[in-house]
Rosetta silent file (secondary structure, phi, psi, omega in degrees, C-alpha in Angstrom):
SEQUENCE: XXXXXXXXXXXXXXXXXXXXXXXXXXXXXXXXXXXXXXXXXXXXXXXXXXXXXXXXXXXXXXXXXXXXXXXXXXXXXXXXXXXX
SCORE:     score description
SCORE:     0.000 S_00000001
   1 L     0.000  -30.322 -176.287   40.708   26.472  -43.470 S_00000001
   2 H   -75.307   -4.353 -176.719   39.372   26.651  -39.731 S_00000001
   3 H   -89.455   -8.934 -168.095   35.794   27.371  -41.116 S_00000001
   4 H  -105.006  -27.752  168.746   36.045   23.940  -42.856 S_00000001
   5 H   -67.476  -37.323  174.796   36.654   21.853  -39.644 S_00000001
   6 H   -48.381  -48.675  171.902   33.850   23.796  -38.209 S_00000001
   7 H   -73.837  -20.308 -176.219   31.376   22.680  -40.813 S_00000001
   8 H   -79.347  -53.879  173.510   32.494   19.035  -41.180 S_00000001
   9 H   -93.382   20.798  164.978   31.808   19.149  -37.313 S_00000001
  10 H   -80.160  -46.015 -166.461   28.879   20.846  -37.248 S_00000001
  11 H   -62.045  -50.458 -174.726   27.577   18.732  -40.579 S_00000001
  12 H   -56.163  -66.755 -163.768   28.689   15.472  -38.175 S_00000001
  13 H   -63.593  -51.247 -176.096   26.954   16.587  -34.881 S_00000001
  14 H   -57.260  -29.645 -164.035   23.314   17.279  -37.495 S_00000001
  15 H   -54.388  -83.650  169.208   24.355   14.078  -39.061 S_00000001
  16 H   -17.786  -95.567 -178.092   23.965   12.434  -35.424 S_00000001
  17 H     1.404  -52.027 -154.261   21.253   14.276  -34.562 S_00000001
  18 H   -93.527  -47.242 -179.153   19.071   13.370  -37.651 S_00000001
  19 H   -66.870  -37.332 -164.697   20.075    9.206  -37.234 S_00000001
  20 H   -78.640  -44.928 -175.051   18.919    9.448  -33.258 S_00000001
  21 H   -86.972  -35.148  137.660   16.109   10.619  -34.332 S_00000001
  22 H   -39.913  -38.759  179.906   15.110    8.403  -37.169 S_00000001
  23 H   -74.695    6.155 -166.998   16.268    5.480  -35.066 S_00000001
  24 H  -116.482  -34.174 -172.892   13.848    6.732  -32.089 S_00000001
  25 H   -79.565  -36.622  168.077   11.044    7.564  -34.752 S_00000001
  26 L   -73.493  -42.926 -175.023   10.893    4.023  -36.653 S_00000001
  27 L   -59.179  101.681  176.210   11.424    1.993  -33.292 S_00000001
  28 L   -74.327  138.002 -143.203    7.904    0.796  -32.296 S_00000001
  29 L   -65.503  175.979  166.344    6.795    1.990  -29.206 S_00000001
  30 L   -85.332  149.857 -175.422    5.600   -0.496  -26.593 S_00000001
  31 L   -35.179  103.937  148.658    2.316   -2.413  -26.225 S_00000001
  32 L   -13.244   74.779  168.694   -0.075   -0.311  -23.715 S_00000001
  33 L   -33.267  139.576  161.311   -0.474   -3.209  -20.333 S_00000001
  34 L   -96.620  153.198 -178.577   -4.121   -3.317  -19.447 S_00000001
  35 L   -75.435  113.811  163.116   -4.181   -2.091  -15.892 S_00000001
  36 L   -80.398  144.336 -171.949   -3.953   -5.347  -13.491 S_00000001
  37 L  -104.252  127.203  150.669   -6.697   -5.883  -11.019 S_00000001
  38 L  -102.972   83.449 -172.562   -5.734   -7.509   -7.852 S_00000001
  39 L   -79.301  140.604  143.350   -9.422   -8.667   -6.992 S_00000001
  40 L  -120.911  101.690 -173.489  -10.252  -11.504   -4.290 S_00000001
  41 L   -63.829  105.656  156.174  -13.466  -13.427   -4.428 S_00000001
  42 L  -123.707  165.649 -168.957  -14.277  -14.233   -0.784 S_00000001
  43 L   -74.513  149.466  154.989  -17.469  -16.166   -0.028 S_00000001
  44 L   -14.878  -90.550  172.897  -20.505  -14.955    2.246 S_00000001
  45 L   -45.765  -31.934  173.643  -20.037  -17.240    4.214 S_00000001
  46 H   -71.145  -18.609 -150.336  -16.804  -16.982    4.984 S_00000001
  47 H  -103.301  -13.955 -164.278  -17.145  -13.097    5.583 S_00000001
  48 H   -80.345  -59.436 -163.654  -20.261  -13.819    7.754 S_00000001
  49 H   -73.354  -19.520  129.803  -18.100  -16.269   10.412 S_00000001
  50 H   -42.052  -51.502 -179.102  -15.121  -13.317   10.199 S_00000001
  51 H   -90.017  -15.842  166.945  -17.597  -10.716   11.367 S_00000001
  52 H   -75.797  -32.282 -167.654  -18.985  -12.933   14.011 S_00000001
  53 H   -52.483  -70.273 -144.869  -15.508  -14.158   15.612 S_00000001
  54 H   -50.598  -41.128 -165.427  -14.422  -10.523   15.777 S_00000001
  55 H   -50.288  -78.569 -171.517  -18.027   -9.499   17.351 S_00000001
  56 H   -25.698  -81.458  148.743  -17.325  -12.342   19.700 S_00000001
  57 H    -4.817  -64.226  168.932  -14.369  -11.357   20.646 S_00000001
  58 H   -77.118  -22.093  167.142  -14.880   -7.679   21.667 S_00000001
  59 H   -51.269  -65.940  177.999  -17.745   -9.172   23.563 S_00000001
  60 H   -41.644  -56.179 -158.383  -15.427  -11.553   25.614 S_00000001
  61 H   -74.177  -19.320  172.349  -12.875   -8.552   25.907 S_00000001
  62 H   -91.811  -27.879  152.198  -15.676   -6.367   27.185 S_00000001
  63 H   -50.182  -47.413  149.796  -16.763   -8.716   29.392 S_00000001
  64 H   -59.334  -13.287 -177.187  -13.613   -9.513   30.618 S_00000001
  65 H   -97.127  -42.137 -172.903  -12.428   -5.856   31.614 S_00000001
  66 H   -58.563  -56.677 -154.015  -16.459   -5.286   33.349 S_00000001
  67 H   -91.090   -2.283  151.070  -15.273   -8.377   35.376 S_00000001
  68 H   -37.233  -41.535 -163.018  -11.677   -6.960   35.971 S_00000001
  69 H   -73.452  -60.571 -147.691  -13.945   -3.309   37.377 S_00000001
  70 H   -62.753  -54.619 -168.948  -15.948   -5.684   39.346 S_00000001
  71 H   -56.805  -48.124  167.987  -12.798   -7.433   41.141 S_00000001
  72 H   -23.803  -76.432  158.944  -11.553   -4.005   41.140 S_00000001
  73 H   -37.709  -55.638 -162.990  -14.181   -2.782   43.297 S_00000001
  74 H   -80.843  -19.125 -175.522  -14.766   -5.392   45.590 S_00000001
  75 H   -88.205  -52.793  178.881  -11.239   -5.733   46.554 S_00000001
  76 H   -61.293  -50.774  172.453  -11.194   -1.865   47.393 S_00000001
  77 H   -41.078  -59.639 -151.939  -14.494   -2.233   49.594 S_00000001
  78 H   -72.117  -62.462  151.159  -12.832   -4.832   51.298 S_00000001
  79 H    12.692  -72.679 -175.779   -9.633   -2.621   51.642 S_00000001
  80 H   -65.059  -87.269 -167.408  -12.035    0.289   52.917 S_00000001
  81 H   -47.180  -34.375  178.142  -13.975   -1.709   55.217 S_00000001
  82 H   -63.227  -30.595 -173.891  -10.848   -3.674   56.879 S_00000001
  83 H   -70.230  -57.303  128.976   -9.340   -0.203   57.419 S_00000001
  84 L    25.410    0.000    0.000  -12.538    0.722   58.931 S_00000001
């Protein structure tokens, strides 16, 4: 008698088995996404007046530190020469 509970739960667990796997095999898979593009159209123009500020900019800031050097300087000459 213990070999017939074995097969009723063996025959049960294939049983499963066999249903998971029809129910996984019929179920149609999902649609394939097209890849999304995140694109942004920016104008010329706009891209031209972007590359000028910043230009602009590093100009000013290099111009502002050469007249920082310059202040720099002249305040140590005077420095040197008062000591003098």
């Amino acid at each position: 008698m213990p070999w017939l509970w074995s097969v009723l739960l063996h025959s049960t667990l294939l049983l499963a088995i066999y249903l998971t796997a029809q129910l996984s095999f019929q179920r149609a898979s999902p649609a394939a996404m097209a890849p999304s593009v995140n694109a942004v159209a920016v104008d010329s123009q706009v891209l031209k007046n972007l590359q000028t500020r910043k230009q602009a900019q590093a100009e000013a800031l290099q111009r502002k530190a050469e007249a920082e050097a310059r202040a720099r300087a002249s305040a140590s000459a005077l420095r040197c020469s008062a000591s003098a």
